[in-house]
PADO-972482 format. One record per residue (C-alpha): residue number from 1; residue in one letter; chain; x, y, z. Coordinates in steps of 0.5 Angstrom, whole numbers. Example, Ala and Ser with C-alpha at 12.3 -4.5 7.8 and 13.67 -1.06 7.14 Angstrom:
2
PT;gufi;lovo;drentor;east;north;up
PT;1;a;A;25;-9;16
PT;2;s;A;27;-2;14
//
This chain:
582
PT;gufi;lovo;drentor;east;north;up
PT;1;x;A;0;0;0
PT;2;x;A;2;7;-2
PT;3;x;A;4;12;3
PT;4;x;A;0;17;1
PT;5;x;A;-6;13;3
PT;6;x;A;-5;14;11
PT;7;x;A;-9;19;10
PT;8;x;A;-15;15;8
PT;9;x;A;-16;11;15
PT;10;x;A;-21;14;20
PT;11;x;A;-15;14;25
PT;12;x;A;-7;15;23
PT;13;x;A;-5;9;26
PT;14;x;A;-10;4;23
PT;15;x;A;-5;3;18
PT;16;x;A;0;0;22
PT;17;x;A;-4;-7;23
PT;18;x;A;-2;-10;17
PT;19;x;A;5;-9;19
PT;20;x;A;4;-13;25
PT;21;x;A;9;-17;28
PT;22;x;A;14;-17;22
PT;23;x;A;16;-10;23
PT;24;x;A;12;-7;29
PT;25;x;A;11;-12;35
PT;26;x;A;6;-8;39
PT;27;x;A;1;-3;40
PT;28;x;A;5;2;38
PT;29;x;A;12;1;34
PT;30;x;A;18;4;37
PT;31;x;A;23;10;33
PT;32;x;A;28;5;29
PT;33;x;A;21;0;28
PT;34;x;A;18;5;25
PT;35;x;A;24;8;21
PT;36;x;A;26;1;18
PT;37;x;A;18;-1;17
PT;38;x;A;19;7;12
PT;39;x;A;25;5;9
PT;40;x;A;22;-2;7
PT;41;x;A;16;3;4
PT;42;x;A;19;8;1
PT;43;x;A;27;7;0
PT;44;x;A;29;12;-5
PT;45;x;A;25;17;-2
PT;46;x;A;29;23;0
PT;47;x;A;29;22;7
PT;48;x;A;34;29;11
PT;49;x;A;37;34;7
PT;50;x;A;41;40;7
PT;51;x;A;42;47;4
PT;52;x;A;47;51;9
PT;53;x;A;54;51;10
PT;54;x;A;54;45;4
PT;55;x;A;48;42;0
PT;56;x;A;48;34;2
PT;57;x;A;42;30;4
PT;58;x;A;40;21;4
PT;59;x;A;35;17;2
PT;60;x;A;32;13;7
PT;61;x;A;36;7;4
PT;62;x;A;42;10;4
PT;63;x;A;41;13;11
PT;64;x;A;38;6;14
PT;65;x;A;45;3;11
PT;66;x;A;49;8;16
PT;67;x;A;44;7;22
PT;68;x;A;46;-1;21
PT;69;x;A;53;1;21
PT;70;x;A;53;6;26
PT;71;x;A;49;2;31
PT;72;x;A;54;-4;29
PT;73;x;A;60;0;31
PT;74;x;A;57;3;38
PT;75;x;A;56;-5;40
PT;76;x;A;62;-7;39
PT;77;x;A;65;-1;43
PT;78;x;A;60;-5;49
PT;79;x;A;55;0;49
PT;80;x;A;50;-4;50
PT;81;x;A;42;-4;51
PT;82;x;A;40;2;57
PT;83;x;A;46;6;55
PT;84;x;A;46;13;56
PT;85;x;A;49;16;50
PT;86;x;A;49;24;49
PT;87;x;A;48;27;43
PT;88;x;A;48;36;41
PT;89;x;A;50;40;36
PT;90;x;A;47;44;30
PT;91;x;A;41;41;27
PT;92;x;A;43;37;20
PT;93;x;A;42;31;17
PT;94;x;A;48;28;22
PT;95;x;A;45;30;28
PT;96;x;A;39;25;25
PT;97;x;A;43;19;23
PT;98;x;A;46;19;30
PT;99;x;A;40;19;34
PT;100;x;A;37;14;30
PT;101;x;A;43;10;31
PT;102;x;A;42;11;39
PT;103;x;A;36;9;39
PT;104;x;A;38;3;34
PT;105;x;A;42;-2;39
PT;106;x;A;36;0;45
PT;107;x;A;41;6;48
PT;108;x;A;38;12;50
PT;109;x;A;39;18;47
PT;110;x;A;41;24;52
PT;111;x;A;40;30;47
PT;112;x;A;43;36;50
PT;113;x;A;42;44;48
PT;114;x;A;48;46;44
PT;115;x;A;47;54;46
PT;116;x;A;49;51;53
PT;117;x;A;56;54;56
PT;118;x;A;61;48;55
PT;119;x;A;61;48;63
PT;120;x;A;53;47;63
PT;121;x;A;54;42;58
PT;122;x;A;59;38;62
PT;123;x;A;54;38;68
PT;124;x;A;49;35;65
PT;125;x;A;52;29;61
PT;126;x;A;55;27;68
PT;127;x;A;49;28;72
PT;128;x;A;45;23;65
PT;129;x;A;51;18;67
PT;130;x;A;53;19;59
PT;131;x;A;60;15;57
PT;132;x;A;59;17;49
PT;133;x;A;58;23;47
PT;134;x;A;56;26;39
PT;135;x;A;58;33;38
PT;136;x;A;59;38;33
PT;137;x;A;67;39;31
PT;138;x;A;67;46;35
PT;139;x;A;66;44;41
PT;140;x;A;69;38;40
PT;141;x;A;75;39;45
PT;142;x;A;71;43;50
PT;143;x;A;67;37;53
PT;144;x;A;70;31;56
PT;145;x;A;67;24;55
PT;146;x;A;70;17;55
PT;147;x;A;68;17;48
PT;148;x;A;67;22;43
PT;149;x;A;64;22;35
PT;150;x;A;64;29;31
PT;151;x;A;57;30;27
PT;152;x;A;60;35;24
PT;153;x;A;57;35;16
PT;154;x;A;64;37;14
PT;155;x;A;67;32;17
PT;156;x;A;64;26;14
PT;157;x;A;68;20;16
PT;158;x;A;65;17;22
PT;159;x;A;58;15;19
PT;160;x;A;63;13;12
PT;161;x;A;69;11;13
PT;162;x;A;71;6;20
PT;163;x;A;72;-1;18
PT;164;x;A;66;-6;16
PT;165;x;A;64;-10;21
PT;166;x;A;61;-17;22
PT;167;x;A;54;-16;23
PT;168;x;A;52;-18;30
PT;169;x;A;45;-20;33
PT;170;x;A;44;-16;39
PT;171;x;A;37;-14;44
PT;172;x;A;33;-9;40
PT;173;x;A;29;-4;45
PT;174;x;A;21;-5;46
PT;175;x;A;15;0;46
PT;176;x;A;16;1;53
PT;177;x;A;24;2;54
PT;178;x;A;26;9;56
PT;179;x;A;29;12;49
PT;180;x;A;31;19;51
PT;181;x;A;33;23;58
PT;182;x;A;31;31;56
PT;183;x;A;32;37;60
PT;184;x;A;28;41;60
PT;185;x;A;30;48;58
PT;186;x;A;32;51;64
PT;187;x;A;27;58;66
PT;188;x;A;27;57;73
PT;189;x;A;35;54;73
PT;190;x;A;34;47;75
PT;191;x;A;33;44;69
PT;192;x;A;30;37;70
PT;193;x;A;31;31;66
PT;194;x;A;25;29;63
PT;195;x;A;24;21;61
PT;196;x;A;21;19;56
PT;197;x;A;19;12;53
PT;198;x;A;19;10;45
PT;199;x;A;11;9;46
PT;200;x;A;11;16;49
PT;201;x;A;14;19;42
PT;202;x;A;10;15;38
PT;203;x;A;3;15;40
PT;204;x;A;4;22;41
PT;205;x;A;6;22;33
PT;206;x;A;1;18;31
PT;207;x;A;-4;23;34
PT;208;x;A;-1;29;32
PT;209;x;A;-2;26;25
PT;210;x;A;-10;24;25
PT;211;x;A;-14;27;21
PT;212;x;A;-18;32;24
PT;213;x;A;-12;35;26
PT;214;x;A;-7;35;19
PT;215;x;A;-7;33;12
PT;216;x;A;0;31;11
PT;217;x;A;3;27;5
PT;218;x;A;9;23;3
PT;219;x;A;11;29;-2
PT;220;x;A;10;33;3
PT;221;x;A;17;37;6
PT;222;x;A;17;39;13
PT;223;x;A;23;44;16
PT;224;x;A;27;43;23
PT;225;x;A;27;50;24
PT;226;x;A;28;49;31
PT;227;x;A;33;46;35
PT;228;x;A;33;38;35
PT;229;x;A;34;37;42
PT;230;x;A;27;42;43
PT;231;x;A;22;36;44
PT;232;x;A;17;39;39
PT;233;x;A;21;40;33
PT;234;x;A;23;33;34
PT;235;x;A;16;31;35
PT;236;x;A;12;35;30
PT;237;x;A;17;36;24
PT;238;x;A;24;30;24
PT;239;x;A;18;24;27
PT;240;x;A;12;27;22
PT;241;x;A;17;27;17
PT;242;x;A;19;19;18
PT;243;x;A;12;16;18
PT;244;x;A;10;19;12
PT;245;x;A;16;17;8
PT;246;x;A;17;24;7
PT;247;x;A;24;29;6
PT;248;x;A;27;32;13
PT;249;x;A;30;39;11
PT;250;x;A;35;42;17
PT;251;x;A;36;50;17
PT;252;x;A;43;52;19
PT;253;x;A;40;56;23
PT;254;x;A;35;60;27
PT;255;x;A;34;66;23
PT;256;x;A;29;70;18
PT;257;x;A;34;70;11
PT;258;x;A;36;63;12
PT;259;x;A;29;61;13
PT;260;x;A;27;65;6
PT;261;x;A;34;60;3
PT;262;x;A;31;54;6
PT;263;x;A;24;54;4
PT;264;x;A;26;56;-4
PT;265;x;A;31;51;-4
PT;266;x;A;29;45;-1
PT;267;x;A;20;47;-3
PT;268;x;A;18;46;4
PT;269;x;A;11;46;4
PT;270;x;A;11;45;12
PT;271;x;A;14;49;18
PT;272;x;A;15;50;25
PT;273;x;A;16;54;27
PT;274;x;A;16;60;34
PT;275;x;A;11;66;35
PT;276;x;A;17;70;35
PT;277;x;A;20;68;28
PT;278;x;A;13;68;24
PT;279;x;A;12;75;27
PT;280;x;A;18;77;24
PT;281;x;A;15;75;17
PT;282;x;A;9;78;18
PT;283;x;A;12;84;19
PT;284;x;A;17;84;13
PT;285;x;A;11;83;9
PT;286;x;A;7;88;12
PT;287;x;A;12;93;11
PT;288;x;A;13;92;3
PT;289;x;A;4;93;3
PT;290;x;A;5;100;7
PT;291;x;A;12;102;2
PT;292;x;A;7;101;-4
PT;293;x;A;2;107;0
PT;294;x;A;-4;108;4
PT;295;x;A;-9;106;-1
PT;296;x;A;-7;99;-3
PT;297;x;A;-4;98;5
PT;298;x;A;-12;99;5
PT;299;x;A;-14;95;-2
PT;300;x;A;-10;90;2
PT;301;x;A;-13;90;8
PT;302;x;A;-20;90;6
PT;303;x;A;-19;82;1
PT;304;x;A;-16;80;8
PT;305;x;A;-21;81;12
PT;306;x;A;-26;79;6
PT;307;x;A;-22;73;5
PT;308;x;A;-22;71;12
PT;309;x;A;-29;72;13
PT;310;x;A;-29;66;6
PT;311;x;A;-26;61;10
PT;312;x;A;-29;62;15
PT;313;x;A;-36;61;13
PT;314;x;A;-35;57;7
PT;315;x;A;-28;54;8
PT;316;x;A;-25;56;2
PT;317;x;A;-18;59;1
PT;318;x;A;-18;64;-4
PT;319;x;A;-12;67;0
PT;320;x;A;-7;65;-4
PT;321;x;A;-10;67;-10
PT;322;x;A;-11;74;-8
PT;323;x;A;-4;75;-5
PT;324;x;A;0;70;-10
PT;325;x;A;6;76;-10
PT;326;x;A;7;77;-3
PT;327;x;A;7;70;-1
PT;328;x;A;11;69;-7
PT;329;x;A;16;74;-6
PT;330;x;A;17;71;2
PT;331;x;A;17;64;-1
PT;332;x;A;11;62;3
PT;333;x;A;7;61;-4
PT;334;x;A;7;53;-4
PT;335;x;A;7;52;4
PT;336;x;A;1;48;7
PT;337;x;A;1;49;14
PT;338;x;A;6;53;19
PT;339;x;A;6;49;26
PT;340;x;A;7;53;32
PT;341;x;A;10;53;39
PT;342;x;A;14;53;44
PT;343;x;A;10;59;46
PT;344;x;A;3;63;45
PT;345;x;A;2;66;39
PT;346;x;A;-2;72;39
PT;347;x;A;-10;71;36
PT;348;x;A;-8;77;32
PT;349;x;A;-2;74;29
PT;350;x;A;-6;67;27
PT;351;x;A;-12;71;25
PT;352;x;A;-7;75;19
PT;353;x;A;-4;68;17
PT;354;x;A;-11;65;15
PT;355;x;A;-13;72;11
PT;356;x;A;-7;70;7
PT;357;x;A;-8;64;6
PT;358;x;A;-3;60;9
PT;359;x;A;-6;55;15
PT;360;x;A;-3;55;22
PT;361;x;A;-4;49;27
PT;362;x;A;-2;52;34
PT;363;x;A;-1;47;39
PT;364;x;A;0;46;46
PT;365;x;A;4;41;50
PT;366;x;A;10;41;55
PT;367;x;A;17;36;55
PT;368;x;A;14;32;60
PT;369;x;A;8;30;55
PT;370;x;A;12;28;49
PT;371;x;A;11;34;48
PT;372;x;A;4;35;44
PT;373;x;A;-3;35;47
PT;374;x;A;-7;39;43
PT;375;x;A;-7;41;36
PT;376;x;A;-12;46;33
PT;377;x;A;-16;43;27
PT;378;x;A;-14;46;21
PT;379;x;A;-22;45;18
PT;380;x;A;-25;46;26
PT;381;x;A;-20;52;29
PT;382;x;A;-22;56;34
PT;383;x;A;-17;63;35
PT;384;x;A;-17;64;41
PT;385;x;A;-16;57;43
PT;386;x;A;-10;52;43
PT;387;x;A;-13;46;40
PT;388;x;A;-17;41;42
PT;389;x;A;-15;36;46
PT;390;x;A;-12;29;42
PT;391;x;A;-17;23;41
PT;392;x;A;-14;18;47
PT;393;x;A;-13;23;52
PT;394;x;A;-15;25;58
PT;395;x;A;-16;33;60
PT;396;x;A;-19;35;65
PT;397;x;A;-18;42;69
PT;398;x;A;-16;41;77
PT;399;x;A;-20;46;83
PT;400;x;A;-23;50;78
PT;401;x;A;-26;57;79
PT;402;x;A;-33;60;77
PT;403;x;A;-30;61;71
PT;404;x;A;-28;55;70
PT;405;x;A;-21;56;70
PT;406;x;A;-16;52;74
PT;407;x;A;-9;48;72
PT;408;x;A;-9;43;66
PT;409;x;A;-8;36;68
PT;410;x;A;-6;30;63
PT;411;x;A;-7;22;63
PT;412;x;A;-5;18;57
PT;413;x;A;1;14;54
PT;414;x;A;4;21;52
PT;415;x;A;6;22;59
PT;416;x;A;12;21;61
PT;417;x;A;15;17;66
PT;418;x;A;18;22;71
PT;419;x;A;25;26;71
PT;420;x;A;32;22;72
PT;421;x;A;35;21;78
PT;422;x;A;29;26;82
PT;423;x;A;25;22;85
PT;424;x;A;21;28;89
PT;425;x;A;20;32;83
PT;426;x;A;17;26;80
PT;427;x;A;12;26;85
PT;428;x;A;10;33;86
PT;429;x;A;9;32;77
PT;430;x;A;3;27;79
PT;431;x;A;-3;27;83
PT;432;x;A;-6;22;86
PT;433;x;A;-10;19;81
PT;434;x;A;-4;20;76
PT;435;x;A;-5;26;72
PT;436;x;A;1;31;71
PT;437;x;A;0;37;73
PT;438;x;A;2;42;68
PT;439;x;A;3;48;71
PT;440;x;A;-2;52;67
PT;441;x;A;-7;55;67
PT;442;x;A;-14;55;63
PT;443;x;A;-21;52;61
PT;444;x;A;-24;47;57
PT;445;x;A;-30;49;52
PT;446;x;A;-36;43;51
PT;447;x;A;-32;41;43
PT;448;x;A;-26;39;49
PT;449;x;A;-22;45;46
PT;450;x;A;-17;48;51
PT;451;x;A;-16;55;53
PT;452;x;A;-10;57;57
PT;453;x;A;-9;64;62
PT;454;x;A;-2;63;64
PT;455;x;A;2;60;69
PT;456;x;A;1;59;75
PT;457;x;A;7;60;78
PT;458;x;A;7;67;74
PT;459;x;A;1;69;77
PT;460;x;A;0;77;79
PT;461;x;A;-6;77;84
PT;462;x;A;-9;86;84
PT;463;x;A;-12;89;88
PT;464;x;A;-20;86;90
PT;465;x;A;-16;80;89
PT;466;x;A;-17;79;81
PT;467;x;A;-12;75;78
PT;468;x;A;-8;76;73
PT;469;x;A;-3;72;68
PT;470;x;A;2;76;65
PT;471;x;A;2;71;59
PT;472;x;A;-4;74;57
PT;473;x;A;-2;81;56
PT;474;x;A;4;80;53
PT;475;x;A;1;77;47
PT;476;x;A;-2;83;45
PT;477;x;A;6;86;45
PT;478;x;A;7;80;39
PT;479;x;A;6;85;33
PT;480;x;A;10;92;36
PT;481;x;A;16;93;31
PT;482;x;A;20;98;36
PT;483;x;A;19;92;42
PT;484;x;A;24;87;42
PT;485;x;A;23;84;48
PT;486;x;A;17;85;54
PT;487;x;A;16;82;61
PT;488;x;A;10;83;64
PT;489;x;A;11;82;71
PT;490;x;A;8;84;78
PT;491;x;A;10;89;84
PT;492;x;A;8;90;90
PT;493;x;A;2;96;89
PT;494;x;A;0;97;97
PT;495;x;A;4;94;103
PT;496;x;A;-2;94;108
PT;497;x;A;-7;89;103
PT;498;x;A;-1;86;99
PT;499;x;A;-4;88;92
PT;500;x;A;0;87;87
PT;501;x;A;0;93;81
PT;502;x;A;3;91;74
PT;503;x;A;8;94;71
PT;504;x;A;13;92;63
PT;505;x;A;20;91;63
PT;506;x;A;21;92;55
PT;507;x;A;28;92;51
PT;508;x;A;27;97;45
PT;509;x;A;28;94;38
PT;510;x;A;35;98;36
PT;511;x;A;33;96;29
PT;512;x;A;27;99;29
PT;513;x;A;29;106;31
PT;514;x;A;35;106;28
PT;515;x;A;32;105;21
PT;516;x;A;27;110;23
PT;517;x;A;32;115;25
PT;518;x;A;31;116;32
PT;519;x;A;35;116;37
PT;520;x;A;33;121;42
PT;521;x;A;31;117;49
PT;522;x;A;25;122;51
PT;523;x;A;22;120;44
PT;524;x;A;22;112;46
PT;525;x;A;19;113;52
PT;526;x;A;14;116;49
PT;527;x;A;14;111;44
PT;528;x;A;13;106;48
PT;529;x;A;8;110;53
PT;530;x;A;4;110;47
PT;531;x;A;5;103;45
PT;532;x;A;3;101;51
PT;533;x;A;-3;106;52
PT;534;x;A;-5;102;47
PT;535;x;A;-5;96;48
PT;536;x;A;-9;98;56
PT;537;x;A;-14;100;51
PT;538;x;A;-16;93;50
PT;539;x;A;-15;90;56
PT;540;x;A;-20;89;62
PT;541;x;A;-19;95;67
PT;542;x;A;-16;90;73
PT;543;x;A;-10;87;67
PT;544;x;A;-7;95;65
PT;545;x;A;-1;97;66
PT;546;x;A;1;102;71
PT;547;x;A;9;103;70
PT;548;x;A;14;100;66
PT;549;x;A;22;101;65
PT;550;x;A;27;101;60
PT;551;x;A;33;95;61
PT;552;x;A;39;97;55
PT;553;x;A;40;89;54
PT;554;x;A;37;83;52
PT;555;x;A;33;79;57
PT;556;x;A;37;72;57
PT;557;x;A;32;67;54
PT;558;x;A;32;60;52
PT;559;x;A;32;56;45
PT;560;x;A;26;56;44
PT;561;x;A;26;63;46
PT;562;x;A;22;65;52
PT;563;x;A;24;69;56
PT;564;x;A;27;66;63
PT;565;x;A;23;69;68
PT;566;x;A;25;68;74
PT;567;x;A;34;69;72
PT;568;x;A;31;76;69
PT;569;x;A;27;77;77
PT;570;x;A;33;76;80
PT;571;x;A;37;81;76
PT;572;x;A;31;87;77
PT;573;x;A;33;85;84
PT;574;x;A;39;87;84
PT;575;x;A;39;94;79
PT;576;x;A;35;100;80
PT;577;x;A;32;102;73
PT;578;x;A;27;108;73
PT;579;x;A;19;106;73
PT;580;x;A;16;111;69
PT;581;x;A;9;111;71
PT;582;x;A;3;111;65
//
């Protein structure tokens, strides 16, 4: 049976009975099970590919061939089933072969953040208990392990040139085995390792790939924008791309000029990506409509929201039609779907992408869920919603309010197994009928959609005792070209009732004013009072800012490009900025 036929099943995963025990012995296959099962399939397919420092890709036979090499070479250096083995780098198609040669022998893979300083670094591969590690040349001397392998696409050798050996039989891993240890990325500065299981990833996958949420195909190309070691791009793009027999295509790095590269040379059709960047792009082509005059910024305007209003009732995508030179020029034009996360997109940013139509499934999720659990239906989506709740999952809000709003708990096969070496954070993880306890704060409509208000943890409590989640308001700065960065937090208002006022720590954009000309620092303080005015005007009256403050660097951020919250708490501590009032 064809590939492009997955689709065609009621639920994704009914495909794999006709496979069952040749290639997948269980209820769900595990990673190497599941690529070898592809690879059976469809061996010429183009499997991973690349375009930056150098154009190089494999077939999924060329690339099984070296997975088997590779895990024969590991067996024989007595890495043995349960291993850790750590693996970090740039993402390309060598990062891929070595995880899937990992997880080939039943080894678990320890991914690590290859942002991380080296003495970090070497912290958590000794803290996972890892005795080989994979890693790009640069870095290749600044790590110390018992043995060390270069991934580098420049250097080639390991995957090609070590003697051939005799293949051996050796213990292949189970649905169940732990297949990778991930560390979660860091913002309160004790990160965690997240263990996760081959049927933890899987049925995770095959969930995200049902029908209701994403219509992909074997031509399809998916891009790995994000870093590999991020659970979401490794779930939702390297994983997706693996079932469908599809091509992998690896950015060089995480920037707008070499995404434009990527999508024109690779034909990308599908992307996932962060809010941070699809804001960027957004507003380079908005930029190009408002240099062509007030009137067609109007014209534009009005087809927008015409065309959103189409799809809206009729389910018809004229979008492409109408602004097939703008998605051109931007290299969008052939891409079906742009997947988001690793944070909130903004309602108004999703609103605008569909106008244009270009279809965005935003997702929700955590590492400790593998990491998806949500995703909103492209035919069904709800804008101010992260996505309806996957099929074979449990969801339920804990200790709700009279508004329904409480923390979001899971239960089901994509919840991980507890963190490595923590056997009290495990149990704070799980509550006593065994569903995680996310951290997040939200609702769930009657159609099992998920609403989500904040975090916990960030809470800001007013005066009159209203709650507040500063992830909310944030979301509305996503599309202010002069703020680069801005961290809504609360202060304390009044020392007598305890009541919190709320105030913004922003990061002017030195790109936008430069390119604007303006340098005066009264006239950003202006700027940005506006800006924030403005944003006041849409908020309910409880959630408006009173104060901000101007820092002159960047707040340190994670991978995936949140800002760390607590690090940057702690640093305000120390330093007094001045509080302009509003």
């Amino acid at each position: 049976m064809s590939l492009k036929k997955i689709h065609q099943f009621e639920k994704s995963w009914e495909f794999l009975n006709q496979y069952k025990p040749d290639f997948v012995k269980d209820e769900w296959p595990t990673i190497p099970e599941m690529f070898h099962l592809t690879a059976h399939r469809c061996p010429q397919n183009r499997a991973f590919a690349a375009f930056a420092p150098k154009e190089y890709g494999f077939s999924y036979a060329e690339a099984e061939k070296i997975v088997l090499k590779t895990g024969q070479y590991l067996l024989s250096l007595g890495i043995k089933k349960g291993n850790k083995i750590a693996l970090t780098g740039k993402n390309s198609p060598y990062w891929a072969l070595a995880y899937l040669s990992i997880v080939e022998i039943g080894a678990v893979v320890v991914p690590l953040d290859y942002q991380l300083e080296s003495e970090n670094m070497q912290r958590l591969l000794e803290f996972a208990d890892a005795e080989y590690l994979f890693i790009d040349k640069e870095k290749y001397d600044e790590i110390s392990c018992k043995g060390k392998f270069s991934i580098s696409p420049e250097r080639d050798n390991f995957f090609m040139d070590f003697p051939q050996l005799d293949m051996v039989e050796y213990d292949k891993p189970e649905m169940t085995d732990l297949a990778a240890i991930l560390f979660t990325s860091g913002t309160t500065g004790n990160e965690k390792g997240v263990m996760l299981t081959h049927e933890n990833f899987m049925s995770d996958v095959f969930q995200g790939c049902h029908k209701m949420f994403l219509d992909s195909r074997e031509e399809d190309v998916w891009y790995a924008l994000l870093p590999l070691h991020h659970s979401y791009c490794f779930t939702a793009v390297f994983l997706e791309s693996i079932v469908h027999g599809s091509l992998c295509v690896f950015a060089a790095g995480l920037s707008v000029s070499q995404l434009m590269s990527d999508l024109k040379l690779g034909g990308v059709t599908i992307i996932m990506g962060i809010p941070m960047l699809y804001n960027k792009i957004l507003k380079g082509m908005m930029k190009q409509v408002r240099a062509k005059g007030l009137i067609t910024h109007l014209i534009v305007g009005l087809l927008m929201r015409y065309s959103g209003m189409i799809k809206r009732l009729f389910d018809k995508n004229i979008g492409k039609k109408l602004f097939k030179t703008l998605l051109t020029k931007a290299n969008l034009l052939n891409v079906k779907y742009m997947i988001s996360g690793g944070g909130p997109l903004a309602p108004e940013t999703f609103r605008r992408y569909q106008q244009l139509g270009l279809d965005f499934i935003q997702g929700y999720g955590m590492t400790e869920t593998s990491p998806i659990s949500t995703l909103n239906p492209k035919h069904h989506f709800k804008v101010k919603s992260v996505g309806r709740k996957f099929p074979l999952i449990e969801m339920k809000i804990l200790n709700p309010d009279d508004q329904g709003i409480g923390e979001v708990a899971i239960k089901g096969n994509i919840c991980c197994q507890g963190y490595y070496k923590n056997e009290e954070a495990t149990k704070e993880l799980f509550n006593e009928d065994g569903f995680l306890k996310t951290g997040d704060v939200g609702y769930m409509d009657k159609e099992d959609y998920l609403y989500l208000t904040g975090r916990a943890k960030s809470l800001i409590v007013t005066e009159g005792g209203k709650n507040v989640f500063p992830e909310e308001i944030e979301d509305h700065f996503q599309l202010y070209p002069q703020i680069e960065q801005i961290l809504i937090l609360g202060y304390l208002a009044d020392k007598e009732t305890m009541a919190e006022g709320i105030e913004a720590i922003i990061f002017p954009s030195d790109e936008h004013y430069q390119a604007q000309g303006v340098y005066n620092k009264d006239k950003i303080l202006d700027d940005m009072a506006h800006a924030i005015k403005e944003v006041n005007r849409e908020l309910l009256p409880y959630k408006r800012i009173h104060r901000f403050r101007i820092i002159k660097e960047a707040m340190p951020m994670t991978s995936t490009k949140k800002i760390k919250r607590p690090i940057v708490m702690a640093q305000l501590k120390e330093t007094e900025l001045e509080a302009h009032s509003l």
